[in-house]
C-alpha positions, 0 to 999 in steps of 0.5 A: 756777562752782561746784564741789562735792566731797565724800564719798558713803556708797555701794558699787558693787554690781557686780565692774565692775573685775573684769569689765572689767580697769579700776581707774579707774572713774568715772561721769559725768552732765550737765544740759543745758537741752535736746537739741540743743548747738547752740542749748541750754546745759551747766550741769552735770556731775557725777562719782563715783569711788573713792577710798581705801576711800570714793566721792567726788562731784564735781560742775561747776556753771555760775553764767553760761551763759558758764561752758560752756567752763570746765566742760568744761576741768575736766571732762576734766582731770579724767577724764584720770587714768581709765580708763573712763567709765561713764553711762546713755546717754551713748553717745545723749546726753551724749558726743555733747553734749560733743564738739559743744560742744568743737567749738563752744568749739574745745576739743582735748578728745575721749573717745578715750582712755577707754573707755566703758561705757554700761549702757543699751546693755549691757542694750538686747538683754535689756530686754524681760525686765524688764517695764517700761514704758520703759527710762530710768534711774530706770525701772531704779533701781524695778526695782531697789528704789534710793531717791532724793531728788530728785522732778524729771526733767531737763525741769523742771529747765530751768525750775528753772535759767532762774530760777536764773540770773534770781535770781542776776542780780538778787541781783548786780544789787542787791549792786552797787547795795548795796540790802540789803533784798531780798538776803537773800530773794533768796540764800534763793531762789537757794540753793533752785533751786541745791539742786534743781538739784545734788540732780537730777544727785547723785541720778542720779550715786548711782542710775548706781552702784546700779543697776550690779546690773543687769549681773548680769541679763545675766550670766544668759545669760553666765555659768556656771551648775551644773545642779542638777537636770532632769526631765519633769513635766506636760508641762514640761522644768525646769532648775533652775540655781544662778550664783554672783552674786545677781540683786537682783530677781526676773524671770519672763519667756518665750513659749508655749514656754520660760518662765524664773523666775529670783532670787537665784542660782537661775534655773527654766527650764519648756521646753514638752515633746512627748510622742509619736512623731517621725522622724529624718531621715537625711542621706545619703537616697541610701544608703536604701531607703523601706519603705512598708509599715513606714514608714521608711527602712533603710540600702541593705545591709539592703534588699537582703533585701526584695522590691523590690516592698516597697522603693522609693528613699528621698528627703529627705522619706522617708528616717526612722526613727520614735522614741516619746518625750519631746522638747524642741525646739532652735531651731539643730540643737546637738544630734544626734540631733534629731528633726522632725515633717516634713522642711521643719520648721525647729525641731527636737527632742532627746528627753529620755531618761535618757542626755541628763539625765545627759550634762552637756555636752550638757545644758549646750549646751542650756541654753546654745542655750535663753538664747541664743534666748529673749533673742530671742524675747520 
């Protein structure tokens, strides 16, 4: 087995410590050849942590398929000291590969004790934001401007390891026979695929920290945010909103109704605005009166003073007064009072009067009901 354990010149870009009440973080990534623990090896696995002022990179490497069970004793004695584990999927592949490999092994070695933070989960319910063609770890490493070295994905890198350990076999085949003229050659060959093989699994340890920022992407919809400003223009309701964090890429995303353009740490939100007439329908109908002739409902005290030829019982659909304005829809009433176009309407309007664009509260709740509902519907 070799183990490599060395110093590595990057920061964590993201508060995780802060967010989620741990001080001992480590980030974890294996190599496998293949999906299935059963009938495939672990020839890898690697670890970066803090330590001091600095991050380390330490890395578990099989010389013999035979080596498995050595990996994962190191492995967990290794983790025991910390408090959360973080990984890219891990949740899907890797701690479902290890554990069935304890068990393979008979090894007492769980992840109970650890919490586990996965960011391909963290960021699953908001992926669709991003506008990327698929969700995998390097996918968000582009998203996110971080470089890497290594060129392979783990698929090539299961031929790159089969010849390794058939380089490795022959080099110890030819050191036990003491023909040294192809050794050289050979260790130069080893040496090689070894390098590919760590730099793989280095480089996806390196992205797993850099790519951290993109928690910010749900701290969007998350966290508290200053409404800077709010108006009409065009037909548009705009917010302009300012976090206190920096998203490091700019994303433009939404549907025919609420758009968002967000970078840096202002985020526009462009709300579809209806200009004209609507009703409000008033709850309890059964204490009103439709008046035909005006088109609206008024409360049973006032309309004992129309002639009851003018007055008739108010029903559900009926019982409404009209307001000309200018609304906004809400996908959940949040807000009263709210407005339909019909009574069987499901979305409903607030009406953007200068009141509203001054009520901070409510115009918070809005916004708040807006990121809520546009994560869902894009």
């Amino acid at each position: 087995m070799i183990i490599r354990h060395f110093p590595v010149d990057i920061t964590l870009g993201y508060p995780l410590a802060k967010k989620y009440n741990a001080d001992k973080i480590a980030f974890f990534d294996i190599e496998t050849t293949g999906f299935t623990a059963n009938n495939t090896y672990l020839y890898l696995i690697g670890c970066i942590y803090t330590e001091g002022s600095s991050m380390h990179l330490i890395q578990w490497f099989a010389e013999d398929i035979r080596e498995e069970a050595d990996l994962i004793r190191n492995f967990f004695d290794f983790i025991k000291d910390y408090d959360i584990l973080v990984h890219y999927n891990g949740s899907g592949f890797d701690i479902p590969y290890i554990t069935k490999k304890c068990e393979m092994f008979q090894l007492k070695y769980s992840f109970d004790n650890i919490q586990n933070l996965d960011l391909y989960k963290i960021i699953s319910p908001i992926k669709k934001i991003f506008g990327l063609k698929n969700h995998k770890q390097k996918s968000i490493e582009e998203f996110l401007n971080v470089k890497r070295e290594d060129t392979l994905n783990g698929g090539d890198l299961i031929g790159v390891y089969q010849s390794y350990l058939g380089k490795k076999r022959i080099e110890n085949l030819k050191k036990s026979r003491n023909l040294q003229s192809t050794e050289d050659v050979l260790i130069r060959e080893s040496e090689n695929l070894l390098h590919f093989l760590l730099l793989h699994n280095e480089d996806d340890l390196k992205g797993l920290v850099r790519i951290c920022p993109i928690l910010y992407y749900i701290d969007l919809f998350d966290r508290e945010f200053q409404i800077v400003q709010a108006s009409v223009n065009n037909g548009q309701f705009i917010v302009h909103l300012e976090y206190d964090f920096k998203l490091p890429s700019r994303i433009s995303f939404g549907n025919e109704c609420i758009f968002i353009n967000a970078y840096q740490s202002s985020a526009i939100i462009y709300i579809k605005a209806y200009e004209g007439e609507m009703k409000h329908f008033y709850d309890n109908y059964r204490d009103y009166y439709y008046l035909p002739e005006e088109d609206r409902a008024v409360h049973k005290s006032l309309a004992i003073f129309v002639d009851k030829e003018y007055r008739k019982k108010a029903t559900p659909a009926t019982c409404y007064t009209k307001k000309q304005g200018v609304f906004v829809p809400q996908y959940h009433p949040v807000l009263n009072p709210y407005f339909k176009f019909k009574y069987d309407d499901k979305v409903t309007f607030v009406e953007v009067h200068t009141d509203f664009l001054l009520q901070e509260e409510n115009l918070t709740r809005y916004i708040n009901h807006i990121l809520n509902y546009i994560i869902n519907h894009i």
